[in-house]
Steps between C-alpha positions, in 0.01 A plus 500: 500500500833271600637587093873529515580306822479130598271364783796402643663837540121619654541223679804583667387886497192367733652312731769791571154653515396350762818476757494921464170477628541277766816714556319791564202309675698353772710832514121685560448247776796596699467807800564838290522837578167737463657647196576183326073439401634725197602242219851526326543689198362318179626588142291515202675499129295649235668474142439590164541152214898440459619689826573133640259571872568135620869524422534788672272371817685173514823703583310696718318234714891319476667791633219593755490123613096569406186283306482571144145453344498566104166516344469140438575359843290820611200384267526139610469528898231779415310238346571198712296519812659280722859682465315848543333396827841347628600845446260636653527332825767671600317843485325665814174689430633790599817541262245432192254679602728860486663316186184495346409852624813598300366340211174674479612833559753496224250369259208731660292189506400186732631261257503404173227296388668259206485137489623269760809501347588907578335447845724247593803677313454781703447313862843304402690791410368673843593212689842467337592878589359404852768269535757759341835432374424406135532603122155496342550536099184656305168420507378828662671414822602864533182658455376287740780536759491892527564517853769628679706120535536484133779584313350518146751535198468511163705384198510690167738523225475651114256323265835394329711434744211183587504399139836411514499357805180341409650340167854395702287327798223358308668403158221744314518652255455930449103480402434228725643627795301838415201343497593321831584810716190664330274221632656429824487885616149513342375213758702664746325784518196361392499241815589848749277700393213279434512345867642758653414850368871616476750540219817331564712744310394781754798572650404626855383162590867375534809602723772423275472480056787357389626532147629124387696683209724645745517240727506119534388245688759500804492854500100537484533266768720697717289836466217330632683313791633846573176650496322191684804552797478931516055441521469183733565722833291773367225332411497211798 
């Protein structure tokens, strides 16, 4: 699950985990306006294998002064309990209730009903957006954030365009890194569709598709900021 990155850096990842959330619990405890019961705007990151999604959601959540949760940090507090249900505390019933009403009628279903693991991957990911203001990278976050306080984008780029970048980031060389993007996207869209009953490539589901052949990371970056600051008074 944690392949590619240290405990250490999760570590660290957590605990900046955990001081958003306490952020935005204490800032949930202070007198707000009638209007303000409607969360911030959340983005999900959907990417095809080589388009660099954390890369580009790093500079986002920097820019945006926002949580980032990659997959892995998203998998681990999905399967740790006790973070999950600190998250959750800060969460009235009313706010995930209509979160979860969101949920069901994009997927035209009460819930899934997959292992513990997907049940609690979906509660976390709802209570994350709750919260708003963060970058959630893959894992079907934007199928199951559909609502109107997401900003879902995704990443694509040529299948060569990710072999090279595939073979410059990861050392590989042409066959492997073939075989890697062909795996990768093939769990992908395996894991959405499977859990979910939606194909990630569908392109409706998203408000912005951005090429990564064209662009890179800064400027994928900026877009989405852009986008993010022209739909948060819209959508609040």
């Amino acid at each position: 699950m944690a392949s590619g990155i240290s405990s250490r850096t999760l570590t660290r990842k957590l605990d900046a985990a955990y001081r958003h959330w306490d952020m935005r619990r204490r800032a949930h405890l202070q007198p707000q306006p009638a209007h303000a019961s409607t969360p911030a705007l959340s983005v999900t990151i959907s990417r095809e294998a080589g388009t660099q999604g954390t890369a580009v959601a790093e500079e986002v959540g920097s820019r945006l002064q926002w949580q980032v949760y990659d997959h892995q940090l998203l998998e681990l507090v999905a399967q740790d309990m006790g973070v999950r249900a600190k998250l959750l505390e800060s969460i009235d019933e009313k706010r995930t209730t209509w979160l979860l009403e969101d949920f069901e009628s994009a997927l035209g279903v009460p819930m899934v009903t997959e292992p513990a693991y997907v049940h609690h991957l979906v509660r976390t990911v709802l209570a994350l957006s709750s919260h708003g203001e963060c970058v959630i990278v893959g894992r079907g976050a934007a199928q199951i954030l559909s609502g109107p306080h997401t900003f879902r984008v995704r990443l694509v780029a040529p299948l060569q365009w990710r072999l090279q970048a595939v073979c410059r980031e990861h050392g590989m060389k042409m066959d492997e890194a073939k075989a890697y993007l062909q795996d990768t996207d093939r769990e992908h869209a395996a894991f959405v569709r499977e859990l979910f009953q939606k194909d990630p490539a569908e392109a409706h589901q998203y408000d912005l598709i951005i090429n990564r052949a064209h662009f890179g990371v800064a400027e994928c970056a900026g877009l989405i900021v852009e986008g993010v600051r022209a739909l948060q008074p819209r959508r609040s």
